[in-house]
N, C-alpha and C positions, 0 to 999 in steps of 0.2 A: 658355401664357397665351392665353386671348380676349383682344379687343380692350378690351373694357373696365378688366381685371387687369390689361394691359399699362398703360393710357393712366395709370389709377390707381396704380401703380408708379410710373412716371414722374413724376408731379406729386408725390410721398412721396419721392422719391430714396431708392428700396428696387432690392433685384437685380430686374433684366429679363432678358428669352431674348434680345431685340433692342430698337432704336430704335422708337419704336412712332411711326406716320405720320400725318398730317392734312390736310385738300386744304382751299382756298380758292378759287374760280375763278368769273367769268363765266358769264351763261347760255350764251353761244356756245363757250365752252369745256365746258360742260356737254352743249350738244347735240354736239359732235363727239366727245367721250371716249363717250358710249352710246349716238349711230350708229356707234361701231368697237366697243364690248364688248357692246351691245346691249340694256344699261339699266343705271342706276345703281346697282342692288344688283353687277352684275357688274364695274361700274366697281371699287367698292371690294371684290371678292373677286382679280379680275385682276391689280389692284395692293398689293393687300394693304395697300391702306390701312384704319385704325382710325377714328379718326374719332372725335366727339363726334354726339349726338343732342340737339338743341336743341328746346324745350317753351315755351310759354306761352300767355297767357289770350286769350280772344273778347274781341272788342270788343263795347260792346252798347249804346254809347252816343250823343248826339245824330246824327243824321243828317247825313252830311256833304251840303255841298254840288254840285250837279251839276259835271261841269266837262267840256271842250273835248274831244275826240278827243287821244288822245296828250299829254294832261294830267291831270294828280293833286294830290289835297291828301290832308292828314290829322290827326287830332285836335288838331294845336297849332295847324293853319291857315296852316302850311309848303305853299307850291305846287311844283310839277317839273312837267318837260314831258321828255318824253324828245331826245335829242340824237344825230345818227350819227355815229360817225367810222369810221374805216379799222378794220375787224375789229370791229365791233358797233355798243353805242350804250351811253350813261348816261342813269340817269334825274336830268337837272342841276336845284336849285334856283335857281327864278326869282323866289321873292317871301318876303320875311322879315318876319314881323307884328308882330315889335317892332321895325322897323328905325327907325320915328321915334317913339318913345316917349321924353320927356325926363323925366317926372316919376314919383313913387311914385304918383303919383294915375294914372296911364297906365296903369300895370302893375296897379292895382287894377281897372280897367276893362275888362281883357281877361281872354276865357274861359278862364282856365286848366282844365287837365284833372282831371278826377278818377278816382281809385283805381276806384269807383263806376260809371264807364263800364266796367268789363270784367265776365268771367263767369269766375272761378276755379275752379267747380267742376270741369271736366274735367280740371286739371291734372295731380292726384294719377294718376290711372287712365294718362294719359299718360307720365308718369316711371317710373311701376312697369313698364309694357311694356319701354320702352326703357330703363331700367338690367339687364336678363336680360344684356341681350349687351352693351348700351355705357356708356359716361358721360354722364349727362344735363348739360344745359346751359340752365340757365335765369336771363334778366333781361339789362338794359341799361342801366347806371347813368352818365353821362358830363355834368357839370357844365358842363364849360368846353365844351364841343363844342353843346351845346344853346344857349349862349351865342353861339358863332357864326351856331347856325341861324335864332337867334330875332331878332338882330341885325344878322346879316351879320356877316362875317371882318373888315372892317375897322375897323366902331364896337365890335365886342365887345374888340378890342385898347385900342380908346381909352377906353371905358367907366371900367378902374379907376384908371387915370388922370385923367379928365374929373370923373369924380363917384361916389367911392367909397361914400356911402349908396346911391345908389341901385344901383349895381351888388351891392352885398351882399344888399339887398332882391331883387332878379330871380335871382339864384344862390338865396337861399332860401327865395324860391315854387319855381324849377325843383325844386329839393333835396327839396323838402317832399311835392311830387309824388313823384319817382322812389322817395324812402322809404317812404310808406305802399301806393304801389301793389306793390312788391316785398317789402312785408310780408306781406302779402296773397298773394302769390304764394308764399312761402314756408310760410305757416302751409298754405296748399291742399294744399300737398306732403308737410307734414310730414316735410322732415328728407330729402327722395328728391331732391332735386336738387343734384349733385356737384358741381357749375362756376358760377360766377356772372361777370358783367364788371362790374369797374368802372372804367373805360375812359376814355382821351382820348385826343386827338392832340396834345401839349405841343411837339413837336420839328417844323422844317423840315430840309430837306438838306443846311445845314451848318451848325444850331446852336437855342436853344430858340424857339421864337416868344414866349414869355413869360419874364421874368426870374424866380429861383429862389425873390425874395424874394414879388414879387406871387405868385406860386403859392403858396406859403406863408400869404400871407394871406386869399385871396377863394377856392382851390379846395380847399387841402387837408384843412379841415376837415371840409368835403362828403366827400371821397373816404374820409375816416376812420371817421367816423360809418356809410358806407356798406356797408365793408371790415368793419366792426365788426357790422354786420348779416347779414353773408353767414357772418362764422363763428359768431354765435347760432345761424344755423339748419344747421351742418356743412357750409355750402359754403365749397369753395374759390373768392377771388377772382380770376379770370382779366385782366389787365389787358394793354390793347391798348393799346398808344404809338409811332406812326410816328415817324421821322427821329431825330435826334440828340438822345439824349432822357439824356447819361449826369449833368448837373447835378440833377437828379431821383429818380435811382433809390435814393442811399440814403435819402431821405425817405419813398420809395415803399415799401422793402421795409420799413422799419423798422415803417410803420403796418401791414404786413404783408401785402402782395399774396403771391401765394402762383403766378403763373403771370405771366413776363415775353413777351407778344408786341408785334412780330415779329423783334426783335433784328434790326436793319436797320444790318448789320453793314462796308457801306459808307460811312458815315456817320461823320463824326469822333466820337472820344472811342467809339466803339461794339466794340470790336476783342473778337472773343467769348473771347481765352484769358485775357485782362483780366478780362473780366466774369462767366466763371465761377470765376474765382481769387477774386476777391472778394464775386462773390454766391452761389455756386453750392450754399454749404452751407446756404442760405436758400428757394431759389426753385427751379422751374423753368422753363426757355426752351423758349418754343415758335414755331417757326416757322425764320426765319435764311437758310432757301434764295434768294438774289437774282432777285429775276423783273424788275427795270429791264433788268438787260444780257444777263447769264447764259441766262436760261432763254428772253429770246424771240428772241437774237440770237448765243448760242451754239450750237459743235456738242455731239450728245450724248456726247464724251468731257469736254468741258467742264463740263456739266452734271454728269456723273457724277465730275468732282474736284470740282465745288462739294461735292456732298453728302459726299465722303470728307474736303473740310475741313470742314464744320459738324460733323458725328460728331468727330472727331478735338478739336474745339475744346471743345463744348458737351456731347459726350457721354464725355469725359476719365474720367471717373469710372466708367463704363459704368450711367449713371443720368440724370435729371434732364433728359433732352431728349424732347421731340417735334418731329420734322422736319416742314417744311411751306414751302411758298414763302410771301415775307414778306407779301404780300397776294393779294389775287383773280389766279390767273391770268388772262392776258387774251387776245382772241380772235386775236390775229396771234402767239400759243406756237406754237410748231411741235407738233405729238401726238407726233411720233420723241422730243421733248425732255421732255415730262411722264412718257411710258412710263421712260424713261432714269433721271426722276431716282427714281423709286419703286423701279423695279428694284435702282438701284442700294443702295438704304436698306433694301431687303431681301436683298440679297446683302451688300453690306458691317456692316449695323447690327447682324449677329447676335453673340451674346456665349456 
């Protein structure tokens, strides 16, 4: 199998030769992995990672405005500034443009984005390249996560509690955007892009940051609607949901995501022989590999029983996983530890 027939196996829970692989990671973990193999392409031959190929559109729309040295904005008028810490840096948000908007007339009043600002043309030409050898991957669909960006983390919590019209209102202008622009992006494609997200972060470290019931009524019809768009046009829904996210997942699977990441399997209620006992004939997991403890604080035979427990867990069936650490590698990973854990996913993952 190529990387691609594998990854596409894997999301279809059909026979595989092996675990097929996926890397996440930092730019600083980027520059060190191809100052040691010598460029990214050898990155993933060296390690025999698979990978997905992500696609989409030109922006082409109002001119952003200038901004500082070491500061960013971007079409919703979210600001960052970049931030150091020990082994790199983040680019952190510093300014949230609906943070004090109270009313429907507030939110009528700000530039929302449009479909219209990009340039779809080149997508097509770009997916047809890279589906020869991989999985394309195209769009970014995330309700409640734009909610926090638009609002901050803390009023987007009190919003549907505080003032449920208006919070319905702001979920579907976000909504209304992310659906026509990824229509758009899919009609460009015509049918050539494999993987879609429609993505949130519901879960903290030891339980949901949302109750199951408010998800139910202000997110999940957005994620439906969405989830529902992605297979009109043959993609599979890729969904991304940090921490302890298992109050959720039969709603999730039922509206049909089609790809669980990152099974972040420290985390209560998350236990992966659990989760592919009762989802596994539905979905597949991607990702699982622990990078809080594991991967930047263990040694490499450590690393390499993590990966022989996710396989053993998630790939039970000799189907239905792609191994990957549960987020971005980060810059203070040891390289002994990242070589380790691929290796060993290519030594153990074979069937």
């Amino acid at each position: 199998m190529n990387a691609r027939e594998r990854v596409l196996a894997a999301i279809n829970r059909q026979p595989l030769d092996r675990v097929p692989t996926d890397i996440w990671a930092t730019p600083e973990v980027w520059a060190i992995l191809c100052s040691h193999f010598g460029s990214e392409t050898q990155v993933y031959a060296e390690l025999h990672i698979d990978g997905m190929r992500s696609i989409g559109p030109q922006y082409i729309g109002p001119a952003l405005p200038a901004m500082p040295a070491n500061e960013s904005i971007d079409f919703w008028g979210i600001r960052r500034r970049w931030v150091h810490h020990v082994g790199g840096r983040y680019d952190e948000q510093y300014f949230y443009p609906l943070a004090f908007a109270r009313s429907i007339e507030d939110l009528d009043a700000y530039p929302w984005p449009s479909a219209d600002w990009f340039d779809y043309s080149q997508m097509r030409a770009q997916a047809a390249a890279a589906r020869r050898t991989h999985v394309v991957k195209g769009g970014y669909m995330a309700p409640f996560y734009y909610h926090n960006l638009l609002r901050g983390l803390e009023q987007s919590l009190i919003d549907p509690l505080d003032d449920p019209p208006f919070t319905h209102a702001l979920l579907q202008r976000i909504s209304d955007f992310f659906y026509e622009h990824h229509r758009r992006m899919f009609e460009a494609c015509d049918g050539l892009i494999d993987v879609a997200e429609v993505t949130d972060d519901l879960g903290s470290q030891r339980g949901p940051l949302i109750s199951p019931k408010l998800y139910q009524e202000f997110y999940a019809p957005h994620h439906k609607r969405f989830i529902d768009l992605c297979h009109e046009f043959g993609a599979k829904v890729f969904h991304h949901d940090d921490g302890a996210i298992r109050p959720f997942l039969p709603l999730l699977v039922e509206m049909g995501i089609d790809i669980l990441n990152p099974v972040q399997w420290t985390c209560p209620g998350m236990d992966m022989v659990e989760l592919k006992r009762e989802f596994g004939s539905k979905i597949c997991f991607h990702g699982a590999i622990d990078n809080q403890y594991v991967m930047p604080f263990g040694t490499t035979d450590e690393v390499r029983a993590e990966v022989r427990h996710c396989i053993d867990a998630l790939a039970s069936d000799k189907t239905g996983y792609i191994l990957a650490p549960c987020h971005n590698l980060q810059g203070h990973t040891p390289l002994a530890n990242i070589i380790a854990m691929y290796d060993e996913a290519w030594r153990y993952g074979k069937f």
